[in-house]
N, C-alpha and C positions, 0 to 999 in steps of 0.2 A: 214127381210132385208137380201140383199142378199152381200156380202162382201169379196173384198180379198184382204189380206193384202203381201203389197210387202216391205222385210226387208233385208237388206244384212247382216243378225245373228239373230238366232234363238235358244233360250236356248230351250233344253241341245244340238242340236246338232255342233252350235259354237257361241264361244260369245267371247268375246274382253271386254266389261260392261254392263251394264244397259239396253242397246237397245235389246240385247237379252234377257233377262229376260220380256222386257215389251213382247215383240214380241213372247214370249212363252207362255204367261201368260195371257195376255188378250184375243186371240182368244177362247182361252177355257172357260172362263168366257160369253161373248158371247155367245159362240155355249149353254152354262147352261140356256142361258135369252130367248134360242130358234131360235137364229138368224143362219144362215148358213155362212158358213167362210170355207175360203181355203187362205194357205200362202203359199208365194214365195217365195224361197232364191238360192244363189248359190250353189252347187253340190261340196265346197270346200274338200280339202282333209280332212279336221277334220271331216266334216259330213259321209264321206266314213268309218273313223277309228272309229268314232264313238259308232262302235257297237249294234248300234238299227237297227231295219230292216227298210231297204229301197229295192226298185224293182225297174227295170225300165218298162217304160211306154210303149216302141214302139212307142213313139212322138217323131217324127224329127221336125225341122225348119231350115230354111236357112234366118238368118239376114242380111239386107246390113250394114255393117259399113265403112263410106268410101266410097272407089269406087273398094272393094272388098264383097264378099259373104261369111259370117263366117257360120259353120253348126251347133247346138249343139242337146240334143235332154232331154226329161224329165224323172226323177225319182219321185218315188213317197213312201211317208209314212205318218205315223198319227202322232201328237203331244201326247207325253206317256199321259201316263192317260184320255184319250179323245179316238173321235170318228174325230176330227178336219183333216182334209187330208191337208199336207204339201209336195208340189212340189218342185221337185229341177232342175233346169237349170245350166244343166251338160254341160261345154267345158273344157275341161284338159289344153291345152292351156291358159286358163285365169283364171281357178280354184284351178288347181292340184296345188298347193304350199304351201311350208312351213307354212305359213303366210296369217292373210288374207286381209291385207291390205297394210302390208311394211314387210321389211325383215333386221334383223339386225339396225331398226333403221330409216329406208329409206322408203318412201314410196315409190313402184313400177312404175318405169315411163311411165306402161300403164294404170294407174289406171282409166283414164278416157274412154279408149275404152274398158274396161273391163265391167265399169257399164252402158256405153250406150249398152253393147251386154246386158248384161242384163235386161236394162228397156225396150228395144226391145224385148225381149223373153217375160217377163210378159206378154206384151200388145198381144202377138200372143198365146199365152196359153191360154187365155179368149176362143179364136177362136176354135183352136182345142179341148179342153177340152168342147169347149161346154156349157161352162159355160154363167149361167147367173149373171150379176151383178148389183148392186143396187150405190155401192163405192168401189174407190179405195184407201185403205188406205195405204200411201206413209209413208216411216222413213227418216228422214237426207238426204245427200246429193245425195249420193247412188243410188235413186230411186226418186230425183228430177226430173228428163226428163219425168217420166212418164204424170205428168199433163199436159205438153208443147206438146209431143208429141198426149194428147187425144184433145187436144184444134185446133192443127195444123192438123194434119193426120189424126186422125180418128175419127172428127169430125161429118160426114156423113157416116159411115161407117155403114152396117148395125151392128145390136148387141150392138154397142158403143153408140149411140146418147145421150142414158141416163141414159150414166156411169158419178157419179158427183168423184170428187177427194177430198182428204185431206191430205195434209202432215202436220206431225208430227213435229219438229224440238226438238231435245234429248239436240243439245249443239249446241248452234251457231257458234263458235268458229272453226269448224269445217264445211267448206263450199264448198269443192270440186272446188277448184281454180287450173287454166291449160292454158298453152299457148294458144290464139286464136288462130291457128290454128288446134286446139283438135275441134273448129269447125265445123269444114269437116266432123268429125268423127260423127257428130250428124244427117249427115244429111238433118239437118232443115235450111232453107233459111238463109240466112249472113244478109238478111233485119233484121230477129227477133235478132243481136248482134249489137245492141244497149245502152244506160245508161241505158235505163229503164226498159229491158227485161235482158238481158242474158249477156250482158259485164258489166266488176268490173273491172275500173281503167286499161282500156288494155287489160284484162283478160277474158276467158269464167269463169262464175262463176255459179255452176248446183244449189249450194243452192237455190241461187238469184231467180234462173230459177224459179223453184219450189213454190216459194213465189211469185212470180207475175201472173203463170199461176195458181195454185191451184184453186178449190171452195171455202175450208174451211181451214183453216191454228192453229194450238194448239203448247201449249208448257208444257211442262208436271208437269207444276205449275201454279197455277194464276201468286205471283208474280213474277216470272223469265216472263210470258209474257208481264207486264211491262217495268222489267227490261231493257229488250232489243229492247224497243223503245227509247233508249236515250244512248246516248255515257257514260261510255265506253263498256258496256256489248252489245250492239246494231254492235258492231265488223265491222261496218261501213255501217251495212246494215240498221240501224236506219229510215235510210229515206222511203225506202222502206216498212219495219216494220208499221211504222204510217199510209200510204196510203193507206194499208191493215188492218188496226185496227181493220173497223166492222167487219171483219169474222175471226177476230185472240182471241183464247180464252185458257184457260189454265187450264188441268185437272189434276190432281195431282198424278202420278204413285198409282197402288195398290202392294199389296205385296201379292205372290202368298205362303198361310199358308200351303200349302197342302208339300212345300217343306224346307219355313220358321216357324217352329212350335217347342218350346223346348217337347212338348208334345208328338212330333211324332219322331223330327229327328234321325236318326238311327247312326248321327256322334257324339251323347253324349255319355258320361260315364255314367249318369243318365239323364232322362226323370222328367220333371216337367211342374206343370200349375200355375196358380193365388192362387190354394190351397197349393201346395208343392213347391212355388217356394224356400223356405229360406232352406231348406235341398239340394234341385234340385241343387243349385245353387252352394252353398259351395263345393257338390264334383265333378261339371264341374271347379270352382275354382282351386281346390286341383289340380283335372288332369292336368289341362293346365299349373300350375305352373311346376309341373314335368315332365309335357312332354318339358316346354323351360328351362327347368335347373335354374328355379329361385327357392328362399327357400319358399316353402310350409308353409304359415302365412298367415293364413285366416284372422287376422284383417287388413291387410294392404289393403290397395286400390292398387286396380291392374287398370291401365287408357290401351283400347287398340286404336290402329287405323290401319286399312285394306283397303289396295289402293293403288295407285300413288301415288306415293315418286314424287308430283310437287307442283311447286307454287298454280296454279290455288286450289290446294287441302291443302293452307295453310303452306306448310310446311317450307318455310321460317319463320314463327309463331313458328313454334310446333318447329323447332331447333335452335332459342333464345332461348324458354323458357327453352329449356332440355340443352342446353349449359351453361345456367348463374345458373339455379338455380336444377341440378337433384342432387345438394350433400343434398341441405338444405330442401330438398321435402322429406317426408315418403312414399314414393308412390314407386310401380313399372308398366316399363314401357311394352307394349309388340306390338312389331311393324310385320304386315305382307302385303309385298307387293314390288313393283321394283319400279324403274324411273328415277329419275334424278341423273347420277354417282354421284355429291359433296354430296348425302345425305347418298347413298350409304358407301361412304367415313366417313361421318360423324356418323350413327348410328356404322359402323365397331366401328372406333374408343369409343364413348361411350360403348358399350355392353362390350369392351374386358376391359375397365377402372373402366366400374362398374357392373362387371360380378350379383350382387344380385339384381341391379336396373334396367336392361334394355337388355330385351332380342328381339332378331331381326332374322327374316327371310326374305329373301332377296328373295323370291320367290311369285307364286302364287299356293294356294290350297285350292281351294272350303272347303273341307271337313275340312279344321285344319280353315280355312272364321269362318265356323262354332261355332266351336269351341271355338273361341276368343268370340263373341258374347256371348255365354254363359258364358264363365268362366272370364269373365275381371264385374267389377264394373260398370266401366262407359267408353264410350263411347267416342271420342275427333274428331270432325268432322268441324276446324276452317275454311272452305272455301271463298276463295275468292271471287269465282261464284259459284253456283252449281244450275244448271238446276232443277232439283229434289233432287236428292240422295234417298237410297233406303236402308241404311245401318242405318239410325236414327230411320226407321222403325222397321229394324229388330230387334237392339235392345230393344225397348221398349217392343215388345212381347217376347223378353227375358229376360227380367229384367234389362238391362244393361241401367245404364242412360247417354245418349246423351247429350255432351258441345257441340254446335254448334255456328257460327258464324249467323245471321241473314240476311242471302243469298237464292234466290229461296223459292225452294221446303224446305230450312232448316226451314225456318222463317213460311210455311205457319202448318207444320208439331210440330214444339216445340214451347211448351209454360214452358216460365221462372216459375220455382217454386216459391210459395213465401209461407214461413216457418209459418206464420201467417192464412192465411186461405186453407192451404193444397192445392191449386191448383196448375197444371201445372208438365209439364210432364219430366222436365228437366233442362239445363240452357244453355244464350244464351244472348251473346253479340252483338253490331252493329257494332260499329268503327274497321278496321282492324289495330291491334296493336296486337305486345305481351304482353303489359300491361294490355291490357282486356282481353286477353285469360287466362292471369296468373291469373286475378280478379275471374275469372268464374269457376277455376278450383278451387281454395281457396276456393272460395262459395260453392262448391259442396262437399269439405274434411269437413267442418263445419256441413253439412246435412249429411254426411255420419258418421259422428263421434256421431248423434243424432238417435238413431235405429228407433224410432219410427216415427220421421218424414220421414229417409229412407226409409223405410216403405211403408208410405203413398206414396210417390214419386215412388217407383217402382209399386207398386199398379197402379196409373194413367196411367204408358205407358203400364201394362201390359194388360189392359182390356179395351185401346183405338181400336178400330178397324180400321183399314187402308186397309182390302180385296178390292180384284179388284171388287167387286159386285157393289158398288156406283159409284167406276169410268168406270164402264162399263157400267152401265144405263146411266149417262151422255156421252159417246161416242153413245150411241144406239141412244141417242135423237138428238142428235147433225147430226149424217147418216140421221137421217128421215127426216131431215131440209133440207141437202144440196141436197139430191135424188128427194127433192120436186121442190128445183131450180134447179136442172138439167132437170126437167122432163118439167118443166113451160119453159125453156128457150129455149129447142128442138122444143116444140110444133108450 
């Protein structure tokens, strides 16, 4: 198969979350299964600082956006560890910035003539590149017009006839909503802004777009692709959602070991596997303890959590529990990540009141990511949605055992232990309360307090396999299908 994947983030050369990671991760797994891939991303300023080589191509283009002509023109690198070529659509004007989506907060008010320049360049890089295509594999909102655009305009073009599309959707929540008159900007006839196509309540809305024109449409969970056929995770586009059901399917992110591995990573104090993890363990514990200033006491449960400081990520939860009960808990706590100023506010406050129980970083850093993973116990992942998540993963290959709420990808990923026949890989509550997070976390000091059932328990996640290999032979079968009704549907 022939494939190219169009993603606005690409780990390692810029990521924002998740999308980057799969968008790094998966072509290369792919190109492993023998299939040919090429990705598309923006030419942002992080990819420029980046530090891996990139070149440019001597590929210009001239986009219409509008009732203006924008120029940009192509760079070109490999995805590290691969042979996988990743192109960049370079315009400084809509690139070069801080930021790669909002600034301070804000999303940028051209955000939408930004990514129709984009979805337009992909579509004309097929051309010049010369490339042949089998699918176009679409992320988020981002790279929503591409489907609409192959449906509408290059429908009979030569090369295109029997390109099939697929968009991804990472978080629905997230839907690229813009005044109708952003419109214009697309190009595409005002007949296709409609209820049923491309307008949301007055609005252009590219997700929508994306989902009504696609071939094939995933979510990167089974049940998150449920989910979000039904108010309220369905974010209003439920209707929609269900009308497309037979080609809506849901695959469950892999995790890329080659970067997630306590075996290999190069950001431990020690290195361990399934055989060494109870030594491995104790002195990435030990480090992390001294590295956040808490007291070095390896029998205390250390609980971490790394992310968004928001709702959607529980944290209205997780700051009950740590408000009513961090004097009467034995536990420490160890927080890494930004979001929402009141939590902001409120870990401040906690870390300086209980300097032995609850250390905080108010930042983001891959490598200290790391770190926590290894050196905390367990895991604290109470969401209120989550599409996937990719962090219950990493844990369990590093011994660290995941509390998660039973959300998405959380639910299709953990299974509740049960102390009696040694099964299950963690623990995991339904009802959104802090009285079931505080249950589940209780449950898990009880197992922890038992060595040899913790034990078994870290055992289970550590020798679960979650690589991108199985989700990639289902994405590969999945392209065969829709290449075949694109190909039946040209003819």
């Amino acid at each position: 198969m022939n494939i190219v994947f169009a993603s606005s983030e690409v780990a390692p050369f810029a990521k924002t979350g998740g999308l980057a990671d799969v968008s790094g991760a998966l072509p290369i797994e792919l190109a492993r299964l023998g299939h040919n891939v090429a990705v598309m991303m923006p030419a942002y300023r992080q990819v420029k600082q980046s530090g891996l080589p990139i070149e440019p191509l001597g590929v210009k283009f001239d986009i219409p956006i509008g009732n203006k002509i924008v120029r940009g023109r192509l760079l070109r690198g490999v995805l590290p560890g691969s042979d996988v070529p990743i192109f960049f659509v370079e315009q400084d004007d809509y690139f070069d910035r801080p930021e790669l989506y909002r600034l301070k907060g804000e999303d940028y008010k051209d955000n939408c003539e930004r990514f129709v320049f984009f979805c337009r360049a992909t579509l004309e890089s097929i051309r010049l590149l010369n490339l042949s295509v089998d699918v176009i594999h679409c992320h988020d909102w981002q790279t929503s017009l591409i489907p609409a655009y192959l449906h509408i305009e290059y429908l009979h073009c030569h090369g295109y006839e029997h390109i099939a599309s697929l968009l991804t959707i990472h978080n629905l929540a997230y839907q690229g909503l813009f005044w109708h008159w952003d419109m214009l900007l697309t190009g595409l006839d005002w007949k296709y802004f409609n209820w049923s196509q491309m307008e949301f309540y007055g609005k252009l809305n590219l997700l929508k777009t994306g989902i009504v024109f696609a071939d094939g449409l995933t979510t990167v969970s089974q049940r998150y692709s449920q989910e979000i056929q039904s108010d309220p995770l369905g974010s209003g586009l439920e209707g929609v959602l269900q009308q497309r059901k037979d080609v809506l399917s849901g695959i469950v992110n892999g995790v890329h070991y080659d970067v997630w591995s306590p075996a290999t990573d190069p950001h431990l104090t020690a290195r361990y596997d399934v055989t060494s993890w109870q030594a491995g363990k104790a002195a990435c514990k030990a480090a992390l303890q001294q590295e956040l200033g808490l007291p070095v006491s390896p029998q205390t449960p250390l609980i971490a959590l790394v992310g968004r400081l928001a709702d959607q990520k529980g944290w209205d939860l997780v700051a009950e529990v740590m408000r009513r009960w961090v004097n009467e808990m034995d536990v420490q706590w160890a927080i890494l990540g930004t979001g929402e100023p009141p939590y902001h506010e409120l870990l401040g406050e906690l870390s300086r009141n209980h300097p032995a129980k609850v250390a905080v970083k108010l930042e983001f850093s891959d490598p200290l990511a790391h770190r926590f993973e290894a050196g905390a116990d367990m895991f604290l992942m109470p969401s209120r949605f989550e599409p996937c998540g990719l962090n219950q993963m990493y844990s369990l290959k590093y011994g660290t055992v995941p509390i998660v709420r039973a959300a998405g990808g959380l639910d299709d990923t953990i299974e509740n232990f049960d102390s009696t026949t040694q099964r299950g890989n963690g623990f995991k509550f339904h009802e959104y309360n802090a009285e079931r997070l505080l249950e589940k976390i209780q449950e898990a000091l009880l197992v922890y307090a038992e060595p040899n059932l913790w034990r078994s328990l870290t055992l289970n996640g550590m020798r679960a396999d979650y690589s991108w290999t199985e989700s990639a032979r289902h994405y590969a079968d999945l392209y065969q299908r829709l290449a075949g009704v694109a190909d039946s549907a040209t003819v």
